[in-house]
Each structure stands twice: as structure tokens, then as C-alpha cells.
C-alpha positions, 0 to 999 in steps of 0.5 A: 928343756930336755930333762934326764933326772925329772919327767914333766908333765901338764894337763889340765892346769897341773904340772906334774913332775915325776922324779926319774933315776930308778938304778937309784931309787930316786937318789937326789943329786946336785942334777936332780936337784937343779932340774928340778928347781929349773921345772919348777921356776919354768911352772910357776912362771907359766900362765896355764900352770895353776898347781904343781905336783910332785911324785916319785916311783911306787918304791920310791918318792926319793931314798936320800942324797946321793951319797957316792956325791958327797963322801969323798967332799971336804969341810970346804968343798962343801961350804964353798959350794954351798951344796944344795944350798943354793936349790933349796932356797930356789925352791922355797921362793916357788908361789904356786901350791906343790903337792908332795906324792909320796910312795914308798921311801922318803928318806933324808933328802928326799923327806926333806924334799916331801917337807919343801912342798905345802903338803903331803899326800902319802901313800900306804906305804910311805916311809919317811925318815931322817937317818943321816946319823947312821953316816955320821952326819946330820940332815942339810936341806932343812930336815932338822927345822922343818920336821921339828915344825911339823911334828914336834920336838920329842918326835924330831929328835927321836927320828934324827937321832936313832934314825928310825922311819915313820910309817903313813899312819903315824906320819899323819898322825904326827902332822907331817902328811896330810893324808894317806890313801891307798897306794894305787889310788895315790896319782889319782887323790893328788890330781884330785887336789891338784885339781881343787887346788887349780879350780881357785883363784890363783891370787888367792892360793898364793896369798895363802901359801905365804901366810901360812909359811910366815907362821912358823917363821915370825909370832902370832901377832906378826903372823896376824899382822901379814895375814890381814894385810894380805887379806884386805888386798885380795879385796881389790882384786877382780877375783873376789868381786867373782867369787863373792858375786858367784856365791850370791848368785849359787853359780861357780866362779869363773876365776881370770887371776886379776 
């Protein structure tokens, strides 16, 4: 499929996908938004994509929603429209580990896009940012619930409601990157992990990225109760007889996803 907001990319078993409208920094729109989830469905459904990547530009992973988009919208347009409602939740259905690559500003939606990947690797000089009280409106895509989850209350609260930014060091600081290097080494660190992540069995990665997403949404002893299940049937599958088998034998495992 021709894409005109997104650039896709594979190699190596990763699917790296470039978010692409430079005159806007970025700006996500209902396009991007469904280019995007299509690249993604299309990734996940692919036998040789093992990890999927996502990234923006040096100044920008995505600087908001394009508000031009939305200003002139109605209470009802909005909810009959269910505006990025329907994306977001597409995007949240993707099994295979994406990881966010985030340069220069994530702001609104484009932070809210960065909190929809399993996690973030920021470069230096990231700037994250949930600043839709300055328009007189509130985050959409899930910025109020998963940055609380993230970061906290006190720091959610704080961010939403004076529309201040988080730099890289406090973000990793606060829980919502997972690192952060150097802005030229940021392509290269997130294939890096890309490709860790892809060396795995792919059932296993799987079975992770659900368990680990079921925590923040059902209690400890629920949570317990869906990590054992999942756990005790990766036991029935050929990669861990090979893993298990590989690690005995101080060989590397040659995982085939059955």
C-alpha cells in the first residue's frame, strides 16, 4: 500500500515505521493516524516482522493533533465520529512489541502516540507534554490515563493542568521512557532493541506484552492469575522445549514461533 503520511520500512525482522508530514511537525491527523494503524495490522499480520519501530523526525516524533482538523468540529461531530477513537483502539490490539523513538517533541497526541508503544527510548532532546488545556480542552487519545499510570498522579496532574513539558532526564526519571541516549545514536539504540527483541521467540514476547498491559488494568491477584495461565502455556509450546534445551546446552536458540 502507498502510504503519504508514514514511510515503512523492514529489514532484519524489524518493521520501522517513519511518521512523515515534515510542514507540520509531525501533526497527527485522522490520515496519519489510519495509515498508520493500517502499517501496523499489515506488521503484526507479517511472518517476518518480529518487532515494529516507531520514530519521527530529529525536531519532531509528532508535535500534537492537527488542530486545523479539529477547531471548527462540534460536540456531535466529534462523538458521532468517534474521532480517533476508533484507531486508537486498533492500535491497542497490535501483539507484537512496538517501540516508540522519540526526538524532539511529543506533545499531545503525539505523546499520547509514544505512551501507546510498550515503551520509549528518548533521545536527549525529547520533550514530552500534554498541553491541550492551553486550547481549552483536555488529552483524547488516552493522555490522562496512561500518563497517570506512568508517572503518577501528582506528575500527571501537574503536566495536564499547566501544560508544562517533561524533558528526557526527568521523563526517565519519572517512568514514562525507558532510556535515553544521545540524539544521533537514537535510530541506531532502538534497532538495537528492536533487534534483541526479534532474536525471541515471538510467542514469548507476546505472552509478555499481554501480561504486562493486563497490570495496570485488573488487581495484583488477577494479574497473577493471567500471568500464570499464560505462563504454564508457553510450556507447550516447541520454543521452550529450544530455549530450555539451548540453555543446557550453552548453545543459542534458534526460535521457529511454534
Amino acid at each position: 500500500m502507498a502510504y503519504e503520511t508514514i514511510i515503512v520500512e523492514s529489514s532484519d525482522d524489524v518493521c520501522t515505521i517513519t511518521l512523515n508530514r515534515p510542514d507540520a511537525m509531525n501533526a497527527i491527523n485522522r490520515q496519519l493516524l489510519k495509515e498508520l494503524v493500517k502499517a501496523l495490522e499489515e506488521a503484526d499480520a507479517s511472518d517476518k516482522v518480529r518487532c515494529i519501530i516507531l520514530i519521527g523526525s530529529e525536531k519532531a516524533f509528532a508535535a500534537g493533533a492537527d488542530i486545523a482538523e479539529m477547531a471548527d468540529k462540534s460536540f456531535v461531530e466529534m462523538y458521532t465520529e468517534q474521532f480517533f477513537a476508533r484507531e486508537s483502539d486498533k492500535f491497542a490490539g497490535i501483539r507484537k512489541p512496538i517501540i516508540a523513538a522519540v526526538s524532539g517533541y511529543a506533545l499531545g497526541g503525539g505523546c499520547e502516540l509514544a505512551m501507546m508503544c510498550d515503551f520509549v527510548i528518548a533521545a536527549d532532546n525529547a520533550k514530552f507534554g500534554q498541553p491541550e488545556i492551553n486550547l481549552g480542552i483536555m488529552a483524547g487519545m488516552g493522555g490522562t490515563q496512561r500518563l497517570t499510570r506512568l508517572v503518577g498522579k501528582s506528575k500527571s496532574m501537574d503536566m495536564h493542568l499547566t501544560g508544562r513539558f517533561m524533558d528526557a532526564e526527568e521523563a526517565e526519571r519519572a517512568g514514562l521512557a525507558s532510556r535515553v541516549v544521545p540524539l544521533k545514536k537514537l535510530k541506531e539504540e532502538a534497532q538495537s532493541a528492536a533487534g534483541k527483541i526479534a532474536e525471541k521467540s515471538l510467542l514469548a514476547s507476546s505472552a509478555v506484552k499481554q501480561a504486562i498491559n493486563r497490570a495496570e488494568e485488573v488487581s495484583l491477584s488477577e494479574g497473577m492469575r493471567f500471568e500464570r495461565t499464560l505462563f504454564y502455556a508457553l510450556f507447550s509450546t516447541n520454543d521452550q522445549a529450544e530455549g530450555m534445551a539451548a540453555f543446557r546446552e550453552k548453545r543459542e536458540a534458534q526460535f521457529r514461533d511454534k
